[in-house]
N, C-alpha and C positions, 0 to 999 in steps of 0.2 A: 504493500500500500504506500503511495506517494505521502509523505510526509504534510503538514500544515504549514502553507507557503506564507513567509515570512516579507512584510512589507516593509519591515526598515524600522528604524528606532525613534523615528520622526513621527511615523503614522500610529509608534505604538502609546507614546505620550498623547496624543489625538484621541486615540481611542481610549485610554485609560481616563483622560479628563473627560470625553463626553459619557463615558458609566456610569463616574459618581457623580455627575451633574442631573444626567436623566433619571438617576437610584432615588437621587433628593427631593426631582420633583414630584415622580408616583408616590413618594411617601408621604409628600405632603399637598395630595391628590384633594381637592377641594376642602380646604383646610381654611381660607377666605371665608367659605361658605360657611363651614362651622363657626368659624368664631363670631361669623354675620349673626349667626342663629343665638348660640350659646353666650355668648360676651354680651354683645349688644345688643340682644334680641330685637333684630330684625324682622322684617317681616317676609313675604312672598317677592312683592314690588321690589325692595332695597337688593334680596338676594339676585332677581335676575336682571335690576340693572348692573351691581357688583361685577356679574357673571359676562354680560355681553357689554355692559359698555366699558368696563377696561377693555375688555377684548377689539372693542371697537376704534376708541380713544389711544389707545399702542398702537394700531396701527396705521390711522392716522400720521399721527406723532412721528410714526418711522419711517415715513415716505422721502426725507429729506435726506435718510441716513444710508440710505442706498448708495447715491452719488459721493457719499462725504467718503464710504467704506471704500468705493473702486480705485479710490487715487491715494491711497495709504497703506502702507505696508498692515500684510492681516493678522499676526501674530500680536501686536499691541492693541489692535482692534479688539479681538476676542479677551483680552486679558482685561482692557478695560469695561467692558460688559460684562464680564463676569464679577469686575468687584464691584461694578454701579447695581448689581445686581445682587450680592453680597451686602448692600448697605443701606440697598432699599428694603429689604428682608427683613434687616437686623431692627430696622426702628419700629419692626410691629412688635417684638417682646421687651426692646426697650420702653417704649408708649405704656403697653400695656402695665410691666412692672412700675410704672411710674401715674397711672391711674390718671392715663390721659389719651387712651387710645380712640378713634371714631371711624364712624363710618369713612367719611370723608379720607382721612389717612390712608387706609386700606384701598378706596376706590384710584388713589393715586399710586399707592406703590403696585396695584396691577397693572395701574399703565406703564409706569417705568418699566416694570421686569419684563411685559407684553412687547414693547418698543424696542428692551436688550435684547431679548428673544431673536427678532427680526433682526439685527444691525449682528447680533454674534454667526445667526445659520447662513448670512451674507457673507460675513467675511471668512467662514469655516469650508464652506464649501468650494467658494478661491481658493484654497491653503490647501485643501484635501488634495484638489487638482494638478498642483504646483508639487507636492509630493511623491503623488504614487502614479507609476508609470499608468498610460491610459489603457492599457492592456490587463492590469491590476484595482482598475477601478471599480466594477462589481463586486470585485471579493472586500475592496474595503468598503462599500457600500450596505454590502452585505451581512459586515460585521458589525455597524451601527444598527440595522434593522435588528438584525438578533439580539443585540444588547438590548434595545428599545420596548420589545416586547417581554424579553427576562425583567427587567423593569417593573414591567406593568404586571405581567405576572405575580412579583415577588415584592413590589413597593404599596399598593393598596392594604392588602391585608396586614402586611406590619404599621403603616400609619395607622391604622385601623385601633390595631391594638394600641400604637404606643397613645392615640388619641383619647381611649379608652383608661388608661391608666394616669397619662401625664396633662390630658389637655390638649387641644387644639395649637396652641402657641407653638410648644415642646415642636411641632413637627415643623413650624417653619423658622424654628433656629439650626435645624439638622437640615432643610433646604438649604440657607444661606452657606451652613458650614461648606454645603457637597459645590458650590460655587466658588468658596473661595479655592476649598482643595483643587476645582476644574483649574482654575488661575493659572495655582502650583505646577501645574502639570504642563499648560503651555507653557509658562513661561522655563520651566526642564528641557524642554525641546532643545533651545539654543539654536544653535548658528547665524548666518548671516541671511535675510531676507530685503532684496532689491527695491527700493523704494517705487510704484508704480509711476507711470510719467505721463502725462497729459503730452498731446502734439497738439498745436496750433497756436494762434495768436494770445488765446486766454491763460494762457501757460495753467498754471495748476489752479484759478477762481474755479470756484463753481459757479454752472452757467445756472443761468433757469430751466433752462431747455432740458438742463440732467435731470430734473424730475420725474420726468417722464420718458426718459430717454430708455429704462428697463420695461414699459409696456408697450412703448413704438417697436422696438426688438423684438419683443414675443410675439407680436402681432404679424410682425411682416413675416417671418419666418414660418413656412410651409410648415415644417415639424413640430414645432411650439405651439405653434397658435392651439390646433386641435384637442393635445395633451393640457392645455392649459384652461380651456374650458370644460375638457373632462375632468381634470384634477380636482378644481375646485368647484365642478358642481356636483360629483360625489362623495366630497367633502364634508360641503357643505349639507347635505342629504340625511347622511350616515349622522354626523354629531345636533343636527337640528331635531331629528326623530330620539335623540337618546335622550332625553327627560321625560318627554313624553313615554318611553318606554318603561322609564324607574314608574312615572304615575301608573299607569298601566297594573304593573305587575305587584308592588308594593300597597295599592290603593285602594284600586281595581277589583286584582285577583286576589288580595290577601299573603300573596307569599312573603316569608320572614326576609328581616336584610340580609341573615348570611346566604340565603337562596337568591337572594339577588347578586350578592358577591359572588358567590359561585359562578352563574350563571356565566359571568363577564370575565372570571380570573381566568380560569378554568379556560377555556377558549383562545386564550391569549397565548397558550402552548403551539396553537397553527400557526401562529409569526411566527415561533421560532421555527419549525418544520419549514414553513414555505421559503423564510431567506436562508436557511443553509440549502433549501432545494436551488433557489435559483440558480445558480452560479452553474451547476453539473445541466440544467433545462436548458441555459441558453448555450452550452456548450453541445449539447446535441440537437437543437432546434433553431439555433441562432434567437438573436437581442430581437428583434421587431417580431418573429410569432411567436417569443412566449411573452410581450409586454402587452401584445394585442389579446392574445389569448386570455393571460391574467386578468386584464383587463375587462376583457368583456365578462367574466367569469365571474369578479368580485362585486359585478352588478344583477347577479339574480340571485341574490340570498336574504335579500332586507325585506323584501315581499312577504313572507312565512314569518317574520313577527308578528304582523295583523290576524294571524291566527290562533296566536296563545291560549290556551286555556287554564284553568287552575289545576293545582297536584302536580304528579311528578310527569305525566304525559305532556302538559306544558313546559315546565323546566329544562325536560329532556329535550323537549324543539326548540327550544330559545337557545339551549348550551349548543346544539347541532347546526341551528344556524347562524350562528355566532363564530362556530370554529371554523363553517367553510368560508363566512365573508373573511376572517384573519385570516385563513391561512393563503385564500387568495392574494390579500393584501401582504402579507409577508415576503410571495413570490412577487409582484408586480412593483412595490415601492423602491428596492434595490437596484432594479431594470431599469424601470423609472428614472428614478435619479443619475443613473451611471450617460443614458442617455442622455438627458438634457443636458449633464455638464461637459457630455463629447460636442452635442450641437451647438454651445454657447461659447462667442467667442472670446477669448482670454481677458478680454478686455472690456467683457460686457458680465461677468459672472456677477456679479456682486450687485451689480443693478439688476441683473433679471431676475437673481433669486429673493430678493429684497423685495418690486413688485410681485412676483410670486405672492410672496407669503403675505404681504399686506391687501392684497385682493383675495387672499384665500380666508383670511382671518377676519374683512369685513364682511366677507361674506356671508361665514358661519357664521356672525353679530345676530345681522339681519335675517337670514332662513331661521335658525332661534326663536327670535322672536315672531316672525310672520309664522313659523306654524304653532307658537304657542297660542297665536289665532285662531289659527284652524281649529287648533283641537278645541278653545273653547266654545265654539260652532258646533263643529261635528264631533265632539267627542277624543280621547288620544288613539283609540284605535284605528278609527277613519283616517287620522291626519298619519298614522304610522304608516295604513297603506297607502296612501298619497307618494309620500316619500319613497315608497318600495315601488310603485309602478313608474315614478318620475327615473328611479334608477335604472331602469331597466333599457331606457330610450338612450342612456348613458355612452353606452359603448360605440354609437356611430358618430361620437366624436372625438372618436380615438383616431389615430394617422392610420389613413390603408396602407399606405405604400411607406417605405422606406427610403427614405431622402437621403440618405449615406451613401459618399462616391462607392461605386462598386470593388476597388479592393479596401475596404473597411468591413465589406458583410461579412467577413469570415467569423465564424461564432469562437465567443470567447473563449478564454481557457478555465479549465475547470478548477474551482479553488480550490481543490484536494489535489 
């Protein structure tokens, strides 16, 4: 058996920092929410403005940070996100120990960390680029997706507990911690990184025109464009129908919260199955029919939530289909991403991953809230299938064809 292929000491500080950074935050997986509840007893209103309009307001906010990230070396970029994000954390258990914490606070340090968020997966994914040969980029793609989902597997139910024992706070002092450890880690990297360089007359200002300079690029581009309004309208899809689903099932149907935690941990074992499958799929199938395939795949599964029922026959169909849309999504995100940062040019990464995720993240804002409309219209079942059938129209906006000059189709190498 071929050995576990080894991408450098660069990439392994990379990956070591984005572990305990993603560990910190499933652990302190709506933790906002709780202390909205528990602390300052909030209500319904405060928690999901809390919930969508940081989400909203970050990304906003981060639109500027795209252009600032493409013309700066990304190593300091990320270091300094990581402790603006570290110290936006740290003043909710400072606050609170000092018996002054508010809503208001909390509604801002979401936007802070929601806006680091976007200005650090900008500048990380430039950096990842500039590191690992583009031949080796699935496999480290691959290795963030499976750390991602062990995460999420393994970071709910211990916040769970430790919120259970220590308090809501407790779990976002241990976020902020695994931010600054992320820090540490980049900044262990070391070496030397070439300062990027503006050509033209404006020498290094930022123009206005850079604002948008990351969604004029994805738009003109044959291969982006398509992947880009599939991306985030099944994004947005999948996370606008998950509240309504907790209502649903918790509310609804009476099942306990650890059967809800089940339902959602538990499943999260298909990301890791599906990104370590990737890498050996597209090496026998090639990168455009298994991202199409994936693709169209991890959009016929959300439909079969609208069918829940109470006891263990519903539980059993929620964990079932739950595991296929992960495990599709575990295969398809790794592809995904490996793709876009082949078609993005060197020079554009940072602004197109930036408008990415700032159109991905206001989008879920808004699908949120418009189908927590729906559902109180028609119900959370209705509005679940909504969401399941809308996904289903998903996959014909995925690329047919394969825009890659023709000696680049050769299917990658298998990361074993």
């Amino acid at each position: 058996m071929v050995g576990r292929r080894r991408l450098g000491r660069r990439f392994g500080w990379l990956w070591a920092a984005y572990g305990v950074s993603t560990f910190g935050t499933w652990l302190a997986f709506d933790a906002f929410s709780l202390i909205a509840i528990l602390v300052l007893h909030a209500g319904p209103t405060e928690v999901s403005v809390l919930a969508a309009g940081g989400l909203a307001v970050g990304a906003v906010v981060a639109v500027p940070l795209g252009p600032w990230v493409e013309f700066r070396r990304k190593r300091p970029v990320m270091v300094a996100m990581d402790l603006a994000r570290f110290m936006a954390l740290m003043s909710v258990p400072a606050a609170y120990a000092l018996g002054l914490l508010g809503f208001v606070q909390l509604l801002v340090v979401s936007v802070v960390v929601g806006a680091a968020d976007i200005a650090f997966n900008a500048a990380s994914g430039a950096y990842l680029k500039s590191i690992v040969p583009p031949e080796d980029l699935l496999v480290a793609n691959g290795r963030f997706e499976s750390t991602t989902w062990t995460a999420t597997v393994l970071g709910p139910p211990v916040g769970t507990a430790a919120i259970g024992l220590f308090g809501p706070v407790l779990t976002v002092v241990a976020d902020a911690i695994s931010y600054l450890l992320s820090a540490a880690g980049i900044r262990a990297i070391g070496g030397g990184e070439p300062r990027p360089v503006r050509t033209g007359a404006d020498g290094a200002r930022l123009r206005p025109g850079d604002l948008l300079e990351g969604w004029r690029y994805i738009l003109a581009h044959p291969a982006l464009r398509p992947l880009f309004f599939n991306t985030v309208l099944v994004n947005g899809l999948i996370l606008a129908a998950s509240p309504l689903l907790a209502v649903l099932m918790l509310d609804d149907l009476g099942f306990a919260p650890w059967q809800y935690g089940l339902a959602f941990g538990l499943p999260c074992v298909g990301g890791v199955i599906g990104s370590r499958l990737a890498g050996r799929l597209v090496a026998r199938f090639g990168r455009h029919e298994v991202m199409l395939t994936a693709g169209a795949l991890r959009a016929c599964w959300a439909f079969g939530l609208a069918f829940i029922r109470p006891g263990t026959a519903g539980l059993v169909l929620v964990i079932a289909v739950e595991f296929g849309l992960i495990t599709c999504m575990g295969v398809f995100n790794p592809v995904f991403a490996t793709y876009r940062l082949d078609r993005t040019a060197p020079d554009r990464i940072a602004r197109t991953l930036s408008a990415w995720s700032v159109t991905s993240k206001a989008t879920i804002a808004a699908m949120t809230g418009l189908w927590g409309v729906l559902a109180g219209l028609t119900g959370p079942r209705t509005a679940i299938a909504v969401a399941g059938l809308l996904m289903l129209a998903t996959p014909f906006l995925l690329p047919r064809r394969d825009h890659a000059p023709r000696d680049e189709r050769a299917p990658a190498r298998s990361p074993v």
